[in-house]
mmCIF file of the N, C-alpha and C atoms, coordinates in Angstrom:
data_MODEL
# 
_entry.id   MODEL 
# 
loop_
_atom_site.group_PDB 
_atom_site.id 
_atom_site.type_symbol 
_atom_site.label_atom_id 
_atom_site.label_alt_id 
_atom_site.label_comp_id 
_atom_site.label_asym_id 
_atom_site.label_entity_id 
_atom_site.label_seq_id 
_atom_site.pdbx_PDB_ins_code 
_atom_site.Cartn_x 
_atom_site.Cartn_y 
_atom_site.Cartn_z 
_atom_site.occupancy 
_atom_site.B_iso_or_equiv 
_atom_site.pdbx_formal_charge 
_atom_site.auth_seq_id 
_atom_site.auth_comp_id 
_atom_site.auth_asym_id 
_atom_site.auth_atom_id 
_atom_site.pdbx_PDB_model_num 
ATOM 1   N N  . UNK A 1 1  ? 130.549 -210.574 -6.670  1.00 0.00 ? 1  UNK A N  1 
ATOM 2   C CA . UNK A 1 1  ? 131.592 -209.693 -7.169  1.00 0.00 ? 1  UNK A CA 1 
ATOM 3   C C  . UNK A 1 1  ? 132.261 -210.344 -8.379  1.00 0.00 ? 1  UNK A C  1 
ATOM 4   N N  . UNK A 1 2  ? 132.528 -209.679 -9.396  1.00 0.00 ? 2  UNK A N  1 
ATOM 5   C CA . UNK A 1 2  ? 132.782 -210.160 -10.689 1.00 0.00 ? 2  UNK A CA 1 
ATOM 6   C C  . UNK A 1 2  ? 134.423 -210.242 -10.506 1.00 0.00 ? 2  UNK A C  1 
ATOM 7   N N  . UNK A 1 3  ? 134.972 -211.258 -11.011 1.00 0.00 ? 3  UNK A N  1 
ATOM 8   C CA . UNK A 1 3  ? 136.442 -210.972 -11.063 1.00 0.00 ? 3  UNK A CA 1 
ATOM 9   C C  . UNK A 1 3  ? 137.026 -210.644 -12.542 1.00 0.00 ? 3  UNK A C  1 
ATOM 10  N N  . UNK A 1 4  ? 138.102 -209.438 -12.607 1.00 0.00 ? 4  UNK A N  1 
ATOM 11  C CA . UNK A 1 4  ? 138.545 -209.227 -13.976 1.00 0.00 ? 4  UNK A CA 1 
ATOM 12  C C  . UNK A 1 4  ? 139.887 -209.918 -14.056 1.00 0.00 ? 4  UNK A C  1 
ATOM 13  N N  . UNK A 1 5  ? 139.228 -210.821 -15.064 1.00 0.00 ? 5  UNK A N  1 
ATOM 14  C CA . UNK A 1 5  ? 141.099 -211.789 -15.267 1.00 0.00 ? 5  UNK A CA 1 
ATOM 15  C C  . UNK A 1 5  ? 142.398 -211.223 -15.817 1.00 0.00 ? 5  UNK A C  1 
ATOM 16  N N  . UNK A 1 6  ? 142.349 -209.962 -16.130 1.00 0.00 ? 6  UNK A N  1 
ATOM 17  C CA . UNK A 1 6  ? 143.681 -209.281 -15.997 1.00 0.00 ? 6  UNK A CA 1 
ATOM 18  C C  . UNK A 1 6  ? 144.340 -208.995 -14.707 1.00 0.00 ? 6  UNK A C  1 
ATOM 19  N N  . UNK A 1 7  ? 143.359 -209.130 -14.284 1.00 0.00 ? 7  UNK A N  1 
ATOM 20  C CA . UNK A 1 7  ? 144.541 -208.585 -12.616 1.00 0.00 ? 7  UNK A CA 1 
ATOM 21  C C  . UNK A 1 7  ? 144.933 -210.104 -12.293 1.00 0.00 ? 7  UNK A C  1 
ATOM 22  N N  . UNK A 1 8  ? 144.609 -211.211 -12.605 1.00 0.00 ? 8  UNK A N  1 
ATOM 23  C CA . UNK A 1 8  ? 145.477 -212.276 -12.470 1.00 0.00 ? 8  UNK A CA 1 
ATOM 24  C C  . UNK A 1 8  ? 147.103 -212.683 -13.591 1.00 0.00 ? 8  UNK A C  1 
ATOM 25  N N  . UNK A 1 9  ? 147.177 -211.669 -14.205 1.00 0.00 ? 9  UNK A N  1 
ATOM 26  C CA . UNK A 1 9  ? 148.138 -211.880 -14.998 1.00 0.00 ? 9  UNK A CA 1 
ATOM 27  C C  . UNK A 1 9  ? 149.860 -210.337 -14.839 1.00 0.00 ? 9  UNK A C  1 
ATOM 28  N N  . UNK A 1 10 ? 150.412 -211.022 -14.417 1.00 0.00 ? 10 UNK A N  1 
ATOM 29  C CA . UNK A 1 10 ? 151.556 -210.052 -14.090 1.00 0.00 ? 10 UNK A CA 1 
ATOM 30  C C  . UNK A 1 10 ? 151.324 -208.302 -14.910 1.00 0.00 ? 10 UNK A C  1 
ATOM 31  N N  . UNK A 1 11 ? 151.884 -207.592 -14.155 1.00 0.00 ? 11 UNK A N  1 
ATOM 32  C CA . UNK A 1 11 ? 152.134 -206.176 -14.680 1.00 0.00 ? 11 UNK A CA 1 
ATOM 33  C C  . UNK A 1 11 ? 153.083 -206.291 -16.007 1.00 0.00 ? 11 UNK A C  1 
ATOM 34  N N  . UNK A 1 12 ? 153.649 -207.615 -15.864 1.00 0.00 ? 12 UNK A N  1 
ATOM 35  C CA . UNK A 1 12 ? 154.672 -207.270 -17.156 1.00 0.00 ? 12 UNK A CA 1 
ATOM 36  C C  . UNK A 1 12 ? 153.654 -207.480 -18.333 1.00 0.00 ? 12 UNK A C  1 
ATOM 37  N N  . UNK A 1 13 ? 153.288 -208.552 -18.058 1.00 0.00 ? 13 UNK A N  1 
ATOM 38  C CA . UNK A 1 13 ? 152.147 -209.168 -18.657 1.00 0.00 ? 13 UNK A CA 1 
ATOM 39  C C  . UNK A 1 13 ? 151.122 -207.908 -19.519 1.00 0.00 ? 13 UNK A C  1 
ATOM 40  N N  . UNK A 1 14 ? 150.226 -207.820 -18.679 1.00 0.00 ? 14 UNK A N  1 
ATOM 41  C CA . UNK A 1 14 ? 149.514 -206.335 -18.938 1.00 0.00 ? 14 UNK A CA 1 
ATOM 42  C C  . UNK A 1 14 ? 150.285 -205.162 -19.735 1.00 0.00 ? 14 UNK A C  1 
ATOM 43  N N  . UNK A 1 15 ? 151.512 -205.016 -19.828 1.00 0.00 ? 15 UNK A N  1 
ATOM 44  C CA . UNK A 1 15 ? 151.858 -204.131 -20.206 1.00 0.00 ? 15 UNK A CA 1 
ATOM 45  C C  . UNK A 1 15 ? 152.156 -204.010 -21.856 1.00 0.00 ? 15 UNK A C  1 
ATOM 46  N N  . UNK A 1 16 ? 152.005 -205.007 -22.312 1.00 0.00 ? 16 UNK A N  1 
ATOM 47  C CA . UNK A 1 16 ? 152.754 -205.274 -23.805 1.00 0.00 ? 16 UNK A CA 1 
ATOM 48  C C  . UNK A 1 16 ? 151.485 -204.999 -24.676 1.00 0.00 ? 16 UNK A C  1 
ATOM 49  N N  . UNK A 1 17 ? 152.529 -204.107 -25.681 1.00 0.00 ? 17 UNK A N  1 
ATOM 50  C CA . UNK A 1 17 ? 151.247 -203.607 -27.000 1.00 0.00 ? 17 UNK A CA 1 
ATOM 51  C C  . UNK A 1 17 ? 150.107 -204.702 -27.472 1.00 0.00 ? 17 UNK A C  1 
ATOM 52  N N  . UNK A 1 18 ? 148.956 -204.239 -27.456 1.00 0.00 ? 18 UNK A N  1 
ATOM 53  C CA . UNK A 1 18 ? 148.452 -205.181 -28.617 1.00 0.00 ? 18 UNK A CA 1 
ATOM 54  C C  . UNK A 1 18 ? 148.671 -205.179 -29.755 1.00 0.00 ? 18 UNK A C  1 
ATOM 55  N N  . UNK A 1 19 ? 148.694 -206.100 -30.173 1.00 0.00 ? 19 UNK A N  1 
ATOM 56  C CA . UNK A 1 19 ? 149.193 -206.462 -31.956 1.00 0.00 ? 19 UNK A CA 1 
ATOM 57  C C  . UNK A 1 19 ? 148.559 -205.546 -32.612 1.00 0.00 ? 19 UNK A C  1 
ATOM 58  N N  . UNK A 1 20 ? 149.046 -205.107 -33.783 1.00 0.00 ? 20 UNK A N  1 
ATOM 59  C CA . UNK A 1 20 ? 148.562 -204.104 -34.596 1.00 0.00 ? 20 UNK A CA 1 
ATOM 60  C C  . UNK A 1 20 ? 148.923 -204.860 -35.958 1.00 0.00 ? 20 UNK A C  1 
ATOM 61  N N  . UNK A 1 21 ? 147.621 -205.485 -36.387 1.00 0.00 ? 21 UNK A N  1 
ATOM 62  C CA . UNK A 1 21 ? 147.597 -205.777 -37.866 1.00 0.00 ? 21 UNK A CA 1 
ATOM 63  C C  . UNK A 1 21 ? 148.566 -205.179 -38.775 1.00 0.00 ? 21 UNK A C  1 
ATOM 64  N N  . UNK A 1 22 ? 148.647 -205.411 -39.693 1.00 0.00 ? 22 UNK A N  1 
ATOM 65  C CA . UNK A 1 22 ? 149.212 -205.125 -41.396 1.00 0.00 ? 22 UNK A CA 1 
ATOM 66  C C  . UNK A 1 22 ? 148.134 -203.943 -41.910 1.00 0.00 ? 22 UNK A C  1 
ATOM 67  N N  . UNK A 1 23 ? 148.867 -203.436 -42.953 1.00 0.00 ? 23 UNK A N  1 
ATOM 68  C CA . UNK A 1 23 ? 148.022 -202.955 -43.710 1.00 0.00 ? 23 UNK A CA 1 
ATOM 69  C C  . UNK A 1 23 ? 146.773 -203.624 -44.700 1.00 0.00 ? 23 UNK A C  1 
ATOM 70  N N  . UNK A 1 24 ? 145.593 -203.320 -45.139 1.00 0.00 ? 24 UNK A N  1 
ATOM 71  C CA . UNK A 1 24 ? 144.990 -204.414 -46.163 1.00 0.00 ? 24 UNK A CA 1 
ATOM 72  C C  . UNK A 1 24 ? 146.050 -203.845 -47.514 1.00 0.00 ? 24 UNK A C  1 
ATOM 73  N N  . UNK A 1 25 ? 145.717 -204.995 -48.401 1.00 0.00 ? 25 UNK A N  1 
ATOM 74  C CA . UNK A 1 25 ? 146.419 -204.769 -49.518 1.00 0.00 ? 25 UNK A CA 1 
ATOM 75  C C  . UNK A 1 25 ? 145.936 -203.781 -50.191 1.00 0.00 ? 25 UNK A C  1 
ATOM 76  N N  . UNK A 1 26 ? 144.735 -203.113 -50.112 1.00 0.00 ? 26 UNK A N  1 
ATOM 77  C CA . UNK A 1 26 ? 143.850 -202.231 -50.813 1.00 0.00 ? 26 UNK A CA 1 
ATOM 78  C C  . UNK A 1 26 ? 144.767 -200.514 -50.627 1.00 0.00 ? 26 UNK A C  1 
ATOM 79  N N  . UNK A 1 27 ? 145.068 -200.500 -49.062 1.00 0.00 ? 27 UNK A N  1 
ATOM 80  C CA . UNK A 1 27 ? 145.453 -199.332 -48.840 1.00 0.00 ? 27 UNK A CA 1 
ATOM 81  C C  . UNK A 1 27 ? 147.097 -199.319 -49.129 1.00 0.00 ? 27 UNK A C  1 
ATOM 82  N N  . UNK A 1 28 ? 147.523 -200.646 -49.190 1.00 0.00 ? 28 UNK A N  1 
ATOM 83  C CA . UNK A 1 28 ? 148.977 -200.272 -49.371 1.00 0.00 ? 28 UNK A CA 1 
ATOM 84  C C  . UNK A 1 28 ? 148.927 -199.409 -50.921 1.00 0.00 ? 28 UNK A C  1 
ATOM 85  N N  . UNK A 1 29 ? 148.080 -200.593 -52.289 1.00 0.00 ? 29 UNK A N  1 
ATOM 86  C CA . UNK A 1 29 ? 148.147 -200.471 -53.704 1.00 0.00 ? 29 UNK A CA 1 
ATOM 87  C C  . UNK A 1 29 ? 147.740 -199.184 -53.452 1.00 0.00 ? 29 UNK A C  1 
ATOM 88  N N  . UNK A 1 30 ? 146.923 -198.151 -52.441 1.00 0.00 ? 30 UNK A N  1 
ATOM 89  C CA . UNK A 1 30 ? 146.336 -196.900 -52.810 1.00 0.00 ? 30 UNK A CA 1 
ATOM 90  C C  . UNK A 1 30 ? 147.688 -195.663 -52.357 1.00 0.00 ? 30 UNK A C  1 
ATOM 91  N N  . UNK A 1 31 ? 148.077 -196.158 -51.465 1.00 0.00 ? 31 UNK A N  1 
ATOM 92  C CA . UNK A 1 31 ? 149.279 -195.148 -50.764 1.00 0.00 ? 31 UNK A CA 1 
ATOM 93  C C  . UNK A 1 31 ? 150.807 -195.798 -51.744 1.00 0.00 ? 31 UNK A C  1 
ATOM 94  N N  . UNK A 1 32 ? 150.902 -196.441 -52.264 1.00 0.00 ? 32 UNK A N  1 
ATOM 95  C CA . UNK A 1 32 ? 152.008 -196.800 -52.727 1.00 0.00 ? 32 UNK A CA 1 
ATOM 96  C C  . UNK A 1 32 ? 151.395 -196.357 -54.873 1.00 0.00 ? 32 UNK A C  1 
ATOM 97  N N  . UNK A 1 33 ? 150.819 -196.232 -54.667 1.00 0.00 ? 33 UNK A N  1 
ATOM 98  C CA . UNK A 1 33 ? 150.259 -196.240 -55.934 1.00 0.00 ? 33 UNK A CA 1 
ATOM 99  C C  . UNK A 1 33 ? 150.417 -197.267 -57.018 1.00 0.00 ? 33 UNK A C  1 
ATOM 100 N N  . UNK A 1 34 ? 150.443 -198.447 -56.330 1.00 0.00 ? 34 UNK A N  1 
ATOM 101 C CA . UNK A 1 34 ? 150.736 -199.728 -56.911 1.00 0.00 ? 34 UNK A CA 1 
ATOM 102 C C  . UNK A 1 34 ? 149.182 -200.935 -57.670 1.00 0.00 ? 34 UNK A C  1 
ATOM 103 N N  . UNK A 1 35 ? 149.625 -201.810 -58.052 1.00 0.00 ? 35 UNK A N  1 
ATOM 104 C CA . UNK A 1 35 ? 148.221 -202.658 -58.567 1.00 0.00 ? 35 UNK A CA 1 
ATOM 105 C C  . UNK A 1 35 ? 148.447 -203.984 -57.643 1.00 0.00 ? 35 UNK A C  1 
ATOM 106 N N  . UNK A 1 36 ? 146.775 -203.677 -56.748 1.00 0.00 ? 36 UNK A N  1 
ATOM 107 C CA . UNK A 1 36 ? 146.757 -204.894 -56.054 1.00 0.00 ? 36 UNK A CA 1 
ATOM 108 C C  . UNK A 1 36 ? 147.086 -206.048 -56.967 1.00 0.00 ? 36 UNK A C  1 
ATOM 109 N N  . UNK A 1 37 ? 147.122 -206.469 -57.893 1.00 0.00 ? 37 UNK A N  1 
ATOM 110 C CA . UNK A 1 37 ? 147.021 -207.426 -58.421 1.00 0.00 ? 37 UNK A CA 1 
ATOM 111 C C  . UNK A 1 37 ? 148.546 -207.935 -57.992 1.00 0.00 ? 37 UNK A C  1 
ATOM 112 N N  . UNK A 1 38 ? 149.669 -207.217 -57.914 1.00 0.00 ? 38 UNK A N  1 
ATOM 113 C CA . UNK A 1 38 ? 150.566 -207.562 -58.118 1.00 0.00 ? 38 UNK A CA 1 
ATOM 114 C C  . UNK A 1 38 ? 151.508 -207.514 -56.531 1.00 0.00 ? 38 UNK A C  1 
ATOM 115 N N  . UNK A 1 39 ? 150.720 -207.311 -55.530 1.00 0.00 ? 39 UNK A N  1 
ATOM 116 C CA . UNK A 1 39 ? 151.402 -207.080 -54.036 1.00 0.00 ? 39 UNK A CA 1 
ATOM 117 C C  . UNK A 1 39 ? 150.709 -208.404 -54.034 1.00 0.00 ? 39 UNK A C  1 
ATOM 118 N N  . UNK A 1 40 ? 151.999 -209.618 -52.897 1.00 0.00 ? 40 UNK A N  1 
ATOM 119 C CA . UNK A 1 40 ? 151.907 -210.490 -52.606 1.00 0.00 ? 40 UNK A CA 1 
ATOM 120 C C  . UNK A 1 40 ? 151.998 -210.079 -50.638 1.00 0.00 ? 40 UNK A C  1 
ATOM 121 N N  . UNK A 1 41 ? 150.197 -210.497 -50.005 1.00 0.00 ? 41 UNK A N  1 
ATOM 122 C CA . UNK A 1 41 ? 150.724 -210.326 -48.815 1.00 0.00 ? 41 UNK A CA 1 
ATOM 123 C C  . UNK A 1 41 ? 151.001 -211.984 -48.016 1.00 0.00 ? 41 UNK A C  1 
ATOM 124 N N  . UNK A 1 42 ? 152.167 -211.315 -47.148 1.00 0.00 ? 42 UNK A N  1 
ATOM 125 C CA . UNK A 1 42 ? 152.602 -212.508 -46.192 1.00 0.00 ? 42 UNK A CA 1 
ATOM 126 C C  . UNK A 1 42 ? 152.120 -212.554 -44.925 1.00 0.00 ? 42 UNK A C  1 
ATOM 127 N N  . UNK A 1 43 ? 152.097 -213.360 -44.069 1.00 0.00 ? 43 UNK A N  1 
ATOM 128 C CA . UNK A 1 43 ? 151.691 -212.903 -42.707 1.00 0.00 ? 43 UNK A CA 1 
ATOM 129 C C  . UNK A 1 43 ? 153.054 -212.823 -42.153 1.00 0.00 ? 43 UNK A C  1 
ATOM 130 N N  . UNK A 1 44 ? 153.345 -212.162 -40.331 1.00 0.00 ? 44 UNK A N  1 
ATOM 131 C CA . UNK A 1 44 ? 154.084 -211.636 -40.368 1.00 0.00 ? 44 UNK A CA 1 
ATOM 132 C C  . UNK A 1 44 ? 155.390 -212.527 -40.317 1.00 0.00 ? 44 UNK A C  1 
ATOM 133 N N  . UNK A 1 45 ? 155.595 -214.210 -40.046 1.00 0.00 ? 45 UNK A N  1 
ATOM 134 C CA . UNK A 1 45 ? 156.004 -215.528 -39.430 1.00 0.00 ? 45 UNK A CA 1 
ATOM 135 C C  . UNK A 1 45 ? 156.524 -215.900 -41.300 1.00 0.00 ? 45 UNK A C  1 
ATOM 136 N N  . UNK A 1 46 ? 156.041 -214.926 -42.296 1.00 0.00 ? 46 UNK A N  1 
ATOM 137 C CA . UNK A 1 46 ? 156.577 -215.800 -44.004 1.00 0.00 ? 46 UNK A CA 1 
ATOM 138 C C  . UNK A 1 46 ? 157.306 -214.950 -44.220 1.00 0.00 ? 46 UNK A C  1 
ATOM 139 N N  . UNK A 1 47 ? 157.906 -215.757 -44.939 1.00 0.00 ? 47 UNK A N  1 
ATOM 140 C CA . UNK A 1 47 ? 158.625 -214.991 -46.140 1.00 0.00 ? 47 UNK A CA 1 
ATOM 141 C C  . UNK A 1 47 ? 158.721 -216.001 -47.527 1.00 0.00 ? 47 UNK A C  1 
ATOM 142 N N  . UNK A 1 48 ? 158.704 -215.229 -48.968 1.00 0.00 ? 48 UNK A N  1 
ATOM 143 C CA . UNK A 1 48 ? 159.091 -215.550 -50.392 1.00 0.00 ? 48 UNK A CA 1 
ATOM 144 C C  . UNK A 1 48 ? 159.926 -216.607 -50.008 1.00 0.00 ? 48 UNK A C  1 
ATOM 145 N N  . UNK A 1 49 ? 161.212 -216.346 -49.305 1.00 0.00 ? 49 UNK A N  1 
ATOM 146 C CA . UNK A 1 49 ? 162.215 -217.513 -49.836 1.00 0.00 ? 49 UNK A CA 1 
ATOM 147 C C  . UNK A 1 49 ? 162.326 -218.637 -49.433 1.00 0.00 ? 49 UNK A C  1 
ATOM 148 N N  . UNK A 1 50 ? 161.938 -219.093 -48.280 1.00 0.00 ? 50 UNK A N  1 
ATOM 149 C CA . UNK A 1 50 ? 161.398 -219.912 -47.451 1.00 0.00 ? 50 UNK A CA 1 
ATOM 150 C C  . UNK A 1 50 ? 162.921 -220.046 -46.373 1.00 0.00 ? 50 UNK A C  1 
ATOM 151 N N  . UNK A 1 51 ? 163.137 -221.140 -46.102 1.00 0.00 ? 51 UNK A N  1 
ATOM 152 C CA . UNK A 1 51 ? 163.747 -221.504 -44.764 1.00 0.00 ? 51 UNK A CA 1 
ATOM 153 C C  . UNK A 1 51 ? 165.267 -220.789 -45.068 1.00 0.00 ? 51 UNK A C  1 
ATOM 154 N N  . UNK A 1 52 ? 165.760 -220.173 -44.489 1.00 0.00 ? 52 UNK A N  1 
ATOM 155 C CA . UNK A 1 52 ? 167.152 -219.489 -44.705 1.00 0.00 ? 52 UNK A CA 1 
ATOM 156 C C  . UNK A 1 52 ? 168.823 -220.680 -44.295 1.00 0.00 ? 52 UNK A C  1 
ATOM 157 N N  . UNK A 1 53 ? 169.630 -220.893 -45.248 1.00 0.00 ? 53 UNK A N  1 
ATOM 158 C CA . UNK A 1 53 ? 170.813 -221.920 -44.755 1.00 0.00 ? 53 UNK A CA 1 
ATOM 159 C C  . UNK A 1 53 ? 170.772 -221.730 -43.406 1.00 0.00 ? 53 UNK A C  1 
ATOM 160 N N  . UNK A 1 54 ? 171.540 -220.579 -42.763 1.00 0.00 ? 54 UNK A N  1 
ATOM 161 C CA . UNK A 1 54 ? 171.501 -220.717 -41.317 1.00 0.00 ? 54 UNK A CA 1 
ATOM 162 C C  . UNK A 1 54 ? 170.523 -221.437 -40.218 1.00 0.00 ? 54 UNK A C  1 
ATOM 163 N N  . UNK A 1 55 ? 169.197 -220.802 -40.534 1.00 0.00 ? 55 UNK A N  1 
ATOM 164 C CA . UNK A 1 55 ? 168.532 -221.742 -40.164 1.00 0.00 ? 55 UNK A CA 1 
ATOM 165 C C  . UNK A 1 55 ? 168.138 -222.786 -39.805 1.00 0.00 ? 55 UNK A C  1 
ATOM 166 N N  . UNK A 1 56 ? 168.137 -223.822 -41.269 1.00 0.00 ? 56 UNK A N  1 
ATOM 167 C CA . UNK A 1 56 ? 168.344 -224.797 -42.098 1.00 0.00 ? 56 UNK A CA 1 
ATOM 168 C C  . UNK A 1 56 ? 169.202 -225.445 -41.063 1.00 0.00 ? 56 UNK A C  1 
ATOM 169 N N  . UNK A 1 57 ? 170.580 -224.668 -41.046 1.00 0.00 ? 57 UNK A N  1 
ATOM 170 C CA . UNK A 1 57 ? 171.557 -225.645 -40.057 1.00 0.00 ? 57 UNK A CA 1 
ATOM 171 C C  . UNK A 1 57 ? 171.528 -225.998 -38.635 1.00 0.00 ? 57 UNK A C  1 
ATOM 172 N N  . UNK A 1 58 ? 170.772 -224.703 -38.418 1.00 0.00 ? 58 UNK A N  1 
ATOM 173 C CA . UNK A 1 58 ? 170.555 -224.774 -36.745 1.00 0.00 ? 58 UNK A CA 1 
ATOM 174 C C  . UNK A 1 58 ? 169.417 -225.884 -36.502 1.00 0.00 ? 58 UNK A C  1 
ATOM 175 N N  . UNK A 1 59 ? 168.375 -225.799 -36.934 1.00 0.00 ? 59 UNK A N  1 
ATOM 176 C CA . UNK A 1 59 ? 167.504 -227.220 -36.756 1.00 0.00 ? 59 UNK A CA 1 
ATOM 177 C C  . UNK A 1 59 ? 168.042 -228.472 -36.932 1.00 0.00 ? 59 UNK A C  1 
ATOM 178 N N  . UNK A 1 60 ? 168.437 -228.740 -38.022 1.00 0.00 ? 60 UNK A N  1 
ATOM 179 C CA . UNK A 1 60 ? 169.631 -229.697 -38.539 1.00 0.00 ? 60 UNK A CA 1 
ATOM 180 C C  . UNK A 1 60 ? 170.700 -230.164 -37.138 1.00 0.00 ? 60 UNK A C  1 
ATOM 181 N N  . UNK A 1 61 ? 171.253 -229.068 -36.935 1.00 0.00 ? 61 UNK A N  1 
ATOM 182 C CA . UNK A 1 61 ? 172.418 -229.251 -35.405 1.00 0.00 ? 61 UNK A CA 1 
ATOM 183 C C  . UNK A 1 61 ? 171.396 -229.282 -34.192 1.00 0.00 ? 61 UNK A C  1 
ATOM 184 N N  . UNK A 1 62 ? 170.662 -229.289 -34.175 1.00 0.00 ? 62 UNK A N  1 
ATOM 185 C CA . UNK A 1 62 ? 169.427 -229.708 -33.038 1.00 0.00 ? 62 UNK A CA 1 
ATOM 186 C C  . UNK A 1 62 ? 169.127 -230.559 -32.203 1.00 0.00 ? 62 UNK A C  1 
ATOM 187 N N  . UNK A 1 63 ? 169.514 -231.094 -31.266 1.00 0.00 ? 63 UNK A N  1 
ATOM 188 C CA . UNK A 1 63 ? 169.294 -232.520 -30.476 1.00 0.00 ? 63 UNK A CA 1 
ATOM 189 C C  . UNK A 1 63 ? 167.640 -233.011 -30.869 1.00 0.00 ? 63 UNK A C  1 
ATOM 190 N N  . UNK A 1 64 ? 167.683 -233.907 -31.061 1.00 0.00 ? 64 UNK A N  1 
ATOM 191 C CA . UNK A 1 64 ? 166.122 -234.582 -31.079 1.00 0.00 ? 64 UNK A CA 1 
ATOM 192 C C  . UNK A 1 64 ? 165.745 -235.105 -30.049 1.00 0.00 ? 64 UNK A C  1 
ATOM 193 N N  . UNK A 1 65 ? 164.300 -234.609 -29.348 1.00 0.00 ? 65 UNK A N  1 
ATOM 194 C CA . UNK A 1 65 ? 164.118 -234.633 -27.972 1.00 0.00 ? 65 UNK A CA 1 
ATOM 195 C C  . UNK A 1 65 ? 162.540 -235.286 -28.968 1.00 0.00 ? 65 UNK A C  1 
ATOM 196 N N  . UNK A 1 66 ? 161.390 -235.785 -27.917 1.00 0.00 ? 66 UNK A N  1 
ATOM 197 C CA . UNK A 1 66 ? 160.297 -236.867 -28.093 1.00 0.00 ? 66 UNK A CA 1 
ATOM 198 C C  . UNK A 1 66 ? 159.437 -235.630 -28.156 1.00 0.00 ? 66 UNK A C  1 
ATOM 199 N N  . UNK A 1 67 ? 158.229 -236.059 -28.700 1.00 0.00 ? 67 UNK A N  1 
ATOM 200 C CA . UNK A 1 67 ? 157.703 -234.948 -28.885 1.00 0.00 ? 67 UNK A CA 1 
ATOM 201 C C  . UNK A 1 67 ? 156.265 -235.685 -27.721 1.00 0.00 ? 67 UNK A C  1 
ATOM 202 N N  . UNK A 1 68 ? 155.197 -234.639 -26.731 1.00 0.00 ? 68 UNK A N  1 
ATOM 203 C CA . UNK A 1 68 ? 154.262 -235.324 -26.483 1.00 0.00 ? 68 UNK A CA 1 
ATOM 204 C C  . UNK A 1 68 ? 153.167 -236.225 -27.157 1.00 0.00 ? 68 UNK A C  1 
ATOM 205 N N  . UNK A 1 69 ? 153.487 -236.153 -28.645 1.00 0.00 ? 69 UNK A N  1 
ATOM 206 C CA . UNK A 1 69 ? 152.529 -237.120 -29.454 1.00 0.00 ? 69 UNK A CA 1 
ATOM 207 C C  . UNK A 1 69 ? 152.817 -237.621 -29.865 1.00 0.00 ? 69 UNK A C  1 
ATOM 208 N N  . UNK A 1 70 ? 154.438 -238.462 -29.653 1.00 0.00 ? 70 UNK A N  1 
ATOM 209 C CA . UNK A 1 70 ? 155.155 -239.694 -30.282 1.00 0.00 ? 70 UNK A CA 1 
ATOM 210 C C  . UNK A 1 70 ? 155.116 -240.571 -28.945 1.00 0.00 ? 70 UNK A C  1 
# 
């Protein structure tokens, strides 16, 4: 009897969307009527400006705990 490894993983578990990609840049430049040349894509974790002050401070105010590879 074959076992399906979803039924080992909670109902909550099971229940959450699968990820749904981005657009390619091809269809944005075609629906936006824009020039690929000039759309910069990010994945969804970037952004242009990089680390935000707040941020910045909260890591900064951070206790330093060992990491498992120190």
């Amino acid at each position: 009897m074959k076992m399906d490894l979803c039924d080992l993983s909670p109902s909550y578990v099971r229940s959450i969307a699968p990820y749904q990609p981005g657009k390619p840049i091809s269809e944005l430049a075609r629906e936006m009527g824009l020039d690929e040349a000039g759309i910069v894509k990010l994945a969804s974790n970037e952004n242009p400006r990089g680390i935000g002050p707040r941020t910045r401070a909260a890591i900064e105010a951070a206790p330093r705990t060992a990491t498992a590879s120190s």
